[in-house]
C-alpha positions as a printed Julia matrix, in Angstrom:
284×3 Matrix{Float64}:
  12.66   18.08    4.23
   9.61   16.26    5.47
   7.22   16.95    2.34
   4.24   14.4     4.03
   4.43   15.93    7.27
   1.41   18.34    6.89
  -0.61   15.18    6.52
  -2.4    14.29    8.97
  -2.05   10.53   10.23
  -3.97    7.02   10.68
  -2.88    4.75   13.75
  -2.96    1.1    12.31
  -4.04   -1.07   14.67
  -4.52    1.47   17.05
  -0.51    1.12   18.27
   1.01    2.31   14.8
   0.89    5.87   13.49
   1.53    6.7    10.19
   1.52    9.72    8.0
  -1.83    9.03    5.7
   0.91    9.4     2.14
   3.04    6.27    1.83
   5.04    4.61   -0.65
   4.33    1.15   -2.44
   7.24   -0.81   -3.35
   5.95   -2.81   -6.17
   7.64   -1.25   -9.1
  11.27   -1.42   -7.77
  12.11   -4.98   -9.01
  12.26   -5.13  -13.5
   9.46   -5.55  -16.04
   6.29   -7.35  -14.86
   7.16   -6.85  -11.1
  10.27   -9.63  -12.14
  13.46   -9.86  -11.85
  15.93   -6.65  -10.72
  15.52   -3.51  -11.62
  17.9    -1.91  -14.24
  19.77    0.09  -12.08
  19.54   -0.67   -8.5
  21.3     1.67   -6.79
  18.71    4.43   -7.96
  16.04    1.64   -6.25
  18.04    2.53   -3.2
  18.61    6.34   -3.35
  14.24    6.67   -3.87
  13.6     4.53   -1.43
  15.96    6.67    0.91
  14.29    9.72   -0.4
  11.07    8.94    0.62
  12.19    8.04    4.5
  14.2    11.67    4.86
  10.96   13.38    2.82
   9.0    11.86    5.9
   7.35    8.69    4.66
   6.93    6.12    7.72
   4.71    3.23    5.42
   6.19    1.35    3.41
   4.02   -1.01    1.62
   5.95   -4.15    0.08
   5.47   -8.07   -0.72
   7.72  -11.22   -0.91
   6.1   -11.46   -4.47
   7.63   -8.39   -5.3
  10.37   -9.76   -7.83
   9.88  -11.86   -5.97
  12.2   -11.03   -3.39
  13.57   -8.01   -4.97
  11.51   -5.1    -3.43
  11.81   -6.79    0.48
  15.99   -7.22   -0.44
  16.15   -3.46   -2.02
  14.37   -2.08    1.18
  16.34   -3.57    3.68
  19.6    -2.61    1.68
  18.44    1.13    1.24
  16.82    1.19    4.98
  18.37   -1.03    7.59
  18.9    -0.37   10.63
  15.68    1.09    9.91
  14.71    4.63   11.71
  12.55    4.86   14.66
   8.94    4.57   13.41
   9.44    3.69    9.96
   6.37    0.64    9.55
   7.22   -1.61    6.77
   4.59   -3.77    5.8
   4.48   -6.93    3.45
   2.5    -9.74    2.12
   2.15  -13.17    1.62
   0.05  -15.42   -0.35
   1.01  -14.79   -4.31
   3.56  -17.27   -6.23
   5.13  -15.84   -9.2
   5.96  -18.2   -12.32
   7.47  -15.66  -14.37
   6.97  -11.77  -15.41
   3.35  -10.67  -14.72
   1.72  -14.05  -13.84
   0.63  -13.75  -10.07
  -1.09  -17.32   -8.82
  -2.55  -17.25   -5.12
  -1.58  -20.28   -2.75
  -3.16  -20.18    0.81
  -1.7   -23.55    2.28
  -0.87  -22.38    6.1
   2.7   -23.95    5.84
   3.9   -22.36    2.78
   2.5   -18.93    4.07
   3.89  -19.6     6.94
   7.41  -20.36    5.48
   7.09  -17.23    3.2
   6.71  -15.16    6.57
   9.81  -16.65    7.74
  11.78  -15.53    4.82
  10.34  -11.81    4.6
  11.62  -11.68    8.21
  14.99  -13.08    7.47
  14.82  -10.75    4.18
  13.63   -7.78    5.58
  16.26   -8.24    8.48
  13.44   -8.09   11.31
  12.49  -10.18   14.73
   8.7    -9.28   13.86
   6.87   -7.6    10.75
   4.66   -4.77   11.87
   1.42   -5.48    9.2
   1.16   -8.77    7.08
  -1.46   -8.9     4.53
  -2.9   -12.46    2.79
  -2.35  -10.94   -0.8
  -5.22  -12.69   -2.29
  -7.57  -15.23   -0.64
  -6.66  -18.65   -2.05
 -10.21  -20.39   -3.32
  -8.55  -23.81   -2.35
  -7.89  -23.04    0.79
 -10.24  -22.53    3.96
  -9.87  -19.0     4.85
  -9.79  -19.51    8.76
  -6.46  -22.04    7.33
  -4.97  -19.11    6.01
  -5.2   -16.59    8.63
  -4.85  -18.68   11.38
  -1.5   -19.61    9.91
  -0.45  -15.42   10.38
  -2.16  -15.67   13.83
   0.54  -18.75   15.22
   3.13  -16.1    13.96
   1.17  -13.53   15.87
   0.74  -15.51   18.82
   4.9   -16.33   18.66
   5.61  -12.39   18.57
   6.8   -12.83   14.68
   4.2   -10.57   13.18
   2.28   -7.66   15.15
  -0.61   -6.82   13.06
  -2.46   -8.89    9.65
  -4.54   -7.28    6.89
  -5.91   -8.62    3.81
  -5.73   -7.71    0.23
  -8.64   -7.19   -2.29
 -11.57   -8.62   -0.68
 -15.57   -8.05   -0.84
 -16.87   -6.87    2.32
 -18.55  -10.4     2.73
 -14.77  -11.36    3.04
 -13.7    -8.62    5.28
 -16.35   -9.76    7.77
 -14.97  -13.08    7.26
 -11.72  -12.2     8.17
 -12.82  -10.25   10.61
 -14.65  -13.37   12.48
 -10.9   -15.1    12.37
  -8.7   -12.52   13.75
  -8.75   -8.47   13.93
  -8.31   -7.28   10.96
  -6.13   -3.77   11.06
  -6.39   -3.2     7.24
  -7.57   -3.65    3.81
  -5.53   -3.37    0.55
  -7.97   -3.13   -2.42
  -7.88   -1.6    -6.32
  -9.44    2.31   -5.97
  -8.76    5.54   -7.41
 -10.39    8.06   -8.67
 -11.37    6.44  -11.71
 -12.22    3.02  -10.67
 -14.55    2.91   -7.44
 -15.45   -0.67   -7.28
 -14.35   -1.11   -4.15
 -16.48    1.88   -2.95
 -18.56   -0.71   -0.43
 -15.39   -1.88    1.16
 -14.05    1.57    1.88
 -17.38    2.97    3.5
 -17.01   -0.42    5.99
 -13.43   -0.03    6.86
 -14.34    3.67    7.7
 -17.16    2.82    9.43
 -14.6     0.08   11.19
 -11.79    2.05   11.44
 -10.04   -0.01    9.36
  -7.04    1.24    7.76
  -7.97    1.31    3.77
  -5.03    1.01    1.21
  -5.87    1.63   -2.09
  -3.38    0.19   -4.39
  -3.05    1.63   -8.03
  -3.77    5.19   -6.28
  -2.83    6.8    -9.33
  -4.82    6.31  -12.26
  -5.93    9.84  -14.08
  -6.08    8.12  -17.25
  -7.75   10.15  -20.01
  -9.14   12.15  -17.19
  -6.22   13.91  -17.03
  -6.6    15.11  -20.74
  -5.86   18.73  -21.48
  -9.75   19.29  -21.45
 -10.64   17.49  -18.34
 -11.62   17.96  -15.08
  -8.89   16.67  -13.05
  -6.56   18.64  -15.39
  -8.09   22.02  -14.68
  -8.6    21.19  -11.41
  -4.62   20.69  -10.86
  -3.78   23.87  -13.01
  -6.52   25.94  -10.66
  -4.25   25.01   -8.23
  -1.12   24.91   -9.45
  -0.5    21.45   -9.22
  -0.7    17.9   -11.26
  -3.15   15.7   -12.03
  -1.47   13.01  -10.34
  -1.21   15.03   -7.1
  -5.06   15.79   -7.54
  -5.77   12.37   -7.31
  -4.04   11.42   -4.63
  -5.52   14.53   -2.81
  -9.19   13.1    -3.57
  -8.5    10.14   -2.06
  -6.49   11.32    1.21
  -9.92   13.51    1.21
 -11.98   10.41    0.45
 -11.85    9.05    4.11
  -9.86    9.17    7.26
  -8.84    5.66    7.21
  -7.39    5.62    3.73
  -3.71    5.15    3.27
  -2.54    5.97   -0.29
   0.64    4.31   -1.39
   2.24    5.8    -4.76
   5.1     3.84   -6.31
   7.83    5.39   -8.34
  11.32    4.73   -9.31
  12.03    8.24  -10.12
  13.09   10.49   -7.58
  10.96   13.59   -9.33
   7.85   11.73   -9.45
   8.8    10.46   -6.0
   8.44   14.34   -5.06
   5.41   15.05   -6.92
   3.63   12.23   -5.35
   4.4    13.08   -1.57
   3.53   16.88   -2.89
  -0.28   15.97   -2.47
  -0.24   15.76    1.28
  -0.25   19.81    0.84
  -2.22   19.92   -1.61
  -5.94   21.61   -0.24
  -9.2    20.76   -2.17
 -12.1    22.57   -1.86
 -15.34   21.21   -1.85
 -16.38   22.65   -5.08
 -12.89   20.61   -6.28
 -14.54   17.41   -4.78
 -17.89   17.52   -6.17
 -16.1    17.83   -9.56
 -14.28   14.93   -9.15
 -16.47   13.15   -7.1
 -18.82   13.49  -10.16
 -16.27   11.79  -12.37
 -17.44    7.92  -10.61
């Protein structure tokens, strides 16, 4: 069963093709991203599901627990399959259960690198993303740190994480930037700017918290009778939108359940029309 197949696909960094439909790893670990989850075998068996449903992006971080969600994958995937990009990030310390505090320092990024590699049970990591710009810390310090490990063969391509498109340019003047990992869904655009440059750019564009119907998908809304027009759910609507949204966009859905894991990869068949996207697109 490859349910994400009929997607169609984004090349990240020119040299990495993925299906545009894959699967965030932030809610594996326990309450507040922290700690292990309450039954980690099922961790395992959805992160397996995804792979044989036809995922090939895996979208992680060493924050994630921390350590959890890079430990869970690598038990669940390793040897990994042909194909399969896993990509992580670097850049957030964690001080207990919801509390995420950025630290750019090169060394320490560059030491929490070393560990996702060792973790993850790779030689190189395909995409690593600065999870948040660190304020203290010159940003051409914090990059260039992920281009030494570039330059040594120990990562292969670098993104960043929720940026302004003053930043992305930025970044952009430091190294090539292959991606952008920002807060958008259908109900919250802010980042609308950023995602009109990295299509512009060809910049792969990862919206994080893809799912986010809210009261939208109230009995009486739009997004609701959109998703019973078409026999589908609202969640699967919005993740349709945004595969729709641009090209370069990259949805990642997290789930520990194996249903919703099903429902989620369900959008990449899912077929808007553009009456269905003015609707929506009238929600902003």
């Amino acid at each position: 069963m490859t349910a994400v197949a009929p997607s169609d696909t984004f090349s990240i960094g020119g040299d990495l093709p993925v299906h545009r439909l894959g699967y965030g790893a932030m809610q594996l670990p326990g309450p507040g991203v922290w700690g292990e989850p309450a039954d980690p075998e099922n961790a395992r068996r959805v992160l397996r599901a995804a792979v044989e449903q036809g995922v090939d992006f895996i979208d992680t971080a060493d924050s994630y627990g921390p350590v959890v969600s890079e430990r869970l994958i690598a038990e669940a995937l390793h040897p990994f399959p042909e194909g399969l990009v896993v990509a992580t990030k670097a850049g957030l310390t964690r001080q207990g259960p919801g509390i995420w505090t950025p630290v750019g320092r090169p060394a320490y990024l560059k030491q929490q690198v070393e560990l996702s590699l060792r973790t993850l049970r790779l030689e190189r990591i395909d995409l690593i993303q600065l999870h948040r710009i660190d304020a203290e810390v010159p940003l051409a310090d914090q990059l260039g740190a992920f281009k030494e490990l570039q330059d040594e063969g120990k990562v292969r391509h670098i993104g960043v994480s929720e940026v302004s498109v003053a930043e992305l340019e930025q970044a952009r003047e430091i190294v090539e930037v292959v991606s952008v990992q920002n807060l958008y869904n259908l109900t919250n655009r802010q980042s609308q700017d950023v995602l009109e440059y990295a299509t512009e750019h060809g910049i792969g564009f990862i919206p994080w918290f893809p799912i986010a119907t809210g009261d939208l998908a109230a009995p009486d809304s739009p997004v609701a009778d959109i998703a019973r027009e078409l026999d589908a759910t609202p969640s699967q609507v919005a993740l349709a939108w945004l595969l729709h949204a641009s090209p370069v966009v990259l949805p990642i859905p997290g789930t520990k359940s194996l249903e919703h894991l099903a429902e989620n990869l369900g959008a990449a068949q899912l077929r808007l029309s553009d009456e269905d996207i003015a609707r929506l697109d009238a929600l902003a």
